[in-house]
Every structure is written in C-alpha cells, then in structure tokens.
C-alpha positions in Angstrom: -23.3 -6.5 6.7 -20.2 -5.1 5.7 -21.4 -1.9 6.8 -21.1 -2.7 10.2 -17.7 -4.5 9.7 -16.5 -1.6 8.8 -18.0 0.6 11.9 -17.1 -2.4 14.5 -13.4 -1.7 12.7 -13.2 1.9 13.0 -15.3 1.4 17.0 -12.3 -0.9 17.7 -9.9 1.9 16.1 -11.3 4.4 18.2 -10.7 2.2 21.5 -7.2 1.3 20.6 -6.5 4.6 19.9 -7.9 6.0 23.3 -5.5 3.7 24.8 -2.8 5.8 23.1 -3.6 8.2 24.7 -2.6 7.4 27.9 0.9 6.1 26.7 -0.1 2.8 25.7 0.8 2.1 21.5 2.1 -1.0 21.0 1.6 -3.0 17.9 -2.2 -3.2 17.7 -2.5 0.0 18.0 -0.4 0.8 15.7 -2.0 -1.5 13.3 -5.1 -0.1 14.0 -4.1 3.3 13.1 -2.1 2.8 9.6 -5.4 0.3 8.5 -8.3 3.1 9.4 -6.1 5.9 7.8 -6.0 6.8 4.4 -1.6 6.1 3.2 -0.3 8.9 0.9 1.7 7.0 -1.8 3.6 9.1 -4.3 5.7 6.9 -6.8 5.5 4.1 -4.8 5.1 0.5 -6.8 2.9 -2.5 -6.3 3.2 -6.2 -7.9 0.4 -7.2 -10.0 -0.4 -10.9 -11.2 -0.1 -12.1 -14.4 -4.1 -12.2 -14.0 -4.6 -9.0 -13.0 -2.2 -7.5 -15.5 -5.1 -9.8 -18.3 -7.9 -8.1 -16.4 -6.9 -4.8 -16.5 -6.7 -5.2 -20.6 -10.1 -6.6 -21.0 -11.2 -3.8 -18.6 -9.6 -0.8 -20.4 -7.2 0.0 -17.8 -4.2 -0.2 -20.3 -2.9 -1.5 -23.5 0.0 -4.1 -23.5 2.5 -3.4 -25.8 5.8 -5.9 -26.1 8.7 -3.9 -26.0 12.2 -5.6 -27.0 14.2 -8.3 -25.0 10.8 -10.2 -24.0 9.5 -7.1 -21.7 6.2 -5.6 -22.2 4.4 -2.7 -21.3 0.9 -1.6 -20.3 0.3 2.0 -21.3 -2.4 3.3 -18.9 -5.7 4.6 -20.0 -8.0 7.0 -18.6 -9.8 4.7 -16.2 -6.3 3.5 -14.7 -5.3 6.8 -13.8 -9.1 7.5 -11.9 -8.1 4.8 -10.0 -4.2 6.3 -9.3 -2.5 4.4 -11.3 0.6 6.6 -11.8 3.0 5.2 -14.7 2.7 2.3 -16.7 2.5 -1.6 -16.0 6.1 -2.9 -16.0 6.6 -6.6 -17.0 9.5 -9.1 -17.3 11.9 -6.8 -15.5 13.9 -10.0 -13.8 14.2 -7.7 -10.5 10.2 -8.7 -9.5 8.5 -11.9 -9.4 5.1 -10.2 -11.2 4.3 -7.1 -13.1 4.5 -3.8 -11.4 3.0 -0.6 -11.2 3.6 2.9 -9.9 0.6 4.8 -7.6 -0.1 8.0 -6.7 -3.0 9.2 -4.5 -4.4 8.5 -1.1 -5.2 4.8 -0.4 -6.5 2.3 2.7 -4.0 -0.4 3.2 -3.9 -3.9 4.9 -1.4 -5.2 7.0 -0.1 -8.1 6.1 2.6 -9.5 8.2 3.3 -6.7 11.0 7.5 -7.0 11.4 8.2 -4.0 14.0 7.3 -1.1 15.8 10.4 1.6 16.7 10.0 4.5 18.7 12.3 6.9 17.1 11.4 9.7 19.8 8.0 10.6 22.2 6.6 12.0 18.8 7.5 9.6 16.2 7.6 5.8 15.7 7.8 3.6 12.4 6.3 0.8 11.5 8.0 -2.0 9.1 5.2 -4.2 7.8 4.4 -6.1 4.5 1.4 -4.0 3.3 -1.6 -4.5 0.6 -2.9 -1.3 -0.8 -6.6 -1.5 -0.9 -7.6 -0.3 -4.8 -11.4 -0.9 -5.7 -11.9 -2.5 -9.1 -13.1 -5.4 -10.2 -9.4 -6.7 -11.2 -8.3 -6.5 -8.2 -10.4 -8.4 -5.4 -7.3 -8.8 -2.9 -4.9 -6.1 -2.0 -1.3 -5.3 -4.0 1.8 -5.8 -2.2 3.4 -2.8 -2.1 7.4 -2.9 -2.9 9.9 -1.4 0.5 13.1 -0.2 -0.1 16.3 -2.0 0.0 19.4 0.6 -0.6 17.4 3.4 -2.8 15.5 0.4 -4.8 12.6 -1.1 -4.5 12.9 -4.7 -3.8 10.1 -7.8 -2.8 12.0 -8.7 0.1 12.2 -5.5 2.4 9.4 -4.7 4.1 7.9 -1.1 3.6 8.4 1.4 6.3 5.5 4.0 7.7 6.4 6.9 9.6 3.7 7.9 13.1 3.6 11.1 14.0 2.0 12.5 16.9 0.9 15.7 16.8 -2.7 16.1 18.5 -3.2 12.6 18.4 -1.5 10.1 16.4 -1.8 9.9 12.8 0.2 8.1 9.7 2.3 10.5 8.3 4.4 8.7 5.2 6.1 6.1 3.5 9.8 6.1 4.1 12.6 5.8 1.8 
C-alpha cells in the first residue's frame, strides 16, 4: 500500500512538473518538486523533542552528557552519524524551544506550511516554507523541523529558504543562507 502512495506521488510529480514545462510553476508545483527530490543539507539544524532526544539514548544514537549551567550534550555514536547526524545533540540553549541537531547528507523533506514562491529571474525561484526533514529511524516517526535563518542565525521563527534552479528541467538546488 504505501508502495503505490509513493508511485501515485511521484505520477502526480511527474504531471505537475510537465506543466512546468510549458511555463506554468506556481506553488504546487513547486511543492511537488522540493518533496520528490532529495535536499542537500550541510550544517543545517533540526529541533528534536525531549522524547526523541530519550529515544535516541536507549537506541545508541548518542550519549547525554550534562555540561555546566543546566545544558547537556548528546555525543553522537556511530549509528547517528549513518543516519547524517552531523555534530552533537544541543540541549538547554535558551535560543530553541527543544534540543537540536546539526545534519549533513542528502534527505526527502515535507512541507509544512508553504509561505512563498519568488521568481528571482526565468532560471531561478525560491521557495520560503516550514520544512520537516524526512530521517528513517524508529525515534523519529514524524519529520524534524528544520531551523531558517534570521540575520546569519538560525532561529524557530524564519522560515527556511530553497533555491530552484532550472537548468534542463527544474530541480532543487540548495538551502539558502
């Protein structure tokens, strides 16, 4: 069954994306094409729950260690980085609500909330959306919110930004900063 959700997804994709074609991309199709591609993060962070953070322990993903000032620290194991985990689990920083965490690989993403779509020239548009980044383990059953950028920082309240590029068809090219 989920087998041919996820070919009716990608079939629906395809059609949106044909549309493209002919000069129609509005935000559907956008959509369409950021949530059947796979989103290069590099450094980028996620929020965790507190639950997740618990999970990950019992799971071997990292070791929480409390640090001074109330903060803590989950040093990442090997299984963590297989997943793309790139730095350690960050807790009680005041800036955030939850925990967070760095990744670094290739991942599918879900949009959210879709905010905008701006066509910066024929070749390029950006998308600003509230994103969950897709990461398979048992831990983590719905996706992590990944963190935008607000003036150089990373911030809960801006909404991340994803760069289209069209060059023989349109594909999603990067995270913005």
């Amino acid at each position: 069954m989920r087998f041919l959700f996820q070919v009716g997804v990608v079939v629906a994709a395809g059609m949106l994306l044909a549309g493209c074609e002919s000069g129609v991309f509005d935000d559907q199709a956008a959509q369409a094409l950021i949530e059947s591609s796979k989103l290069a993060l590099s450094g980028e962070q996620v929020l965790l729950t507190p639950e997740q953070v618990l999970c990950g322990e019992k799971k071997g993903l990292w070791l929480i260690d409390q640090t001074d000032g109330g903060n803590a620290l989950g040093r990442l194991e090997a299984p963590a980085r297989e997943l793309l985990f790139g730095d350690d689990v960050r807790m009680g920083d005041h800036k955030f609500t939850n925990p967070y965490i760095q990744l670094r690989g290739d991942f599918d993403v879900k949009i959210q909330k879709f905010i905008k779509l701006t066509e910066e020239n024929a070749d390029v548009k950006v998308v600003e959306a509230k994103l969950g980044v897709i990461v398979k383990h048992e831990c983590f059953p719905q996706p992590l919110a990944l963190l935008g950028i607000d003036r150089g920082d990373f911030s809960e309240e801006a909404a991340p930004r994803i760069r289209l590029r069209q060059h023989n068809g349109w594909r999603a090219d990067q995270v913005l900063h």
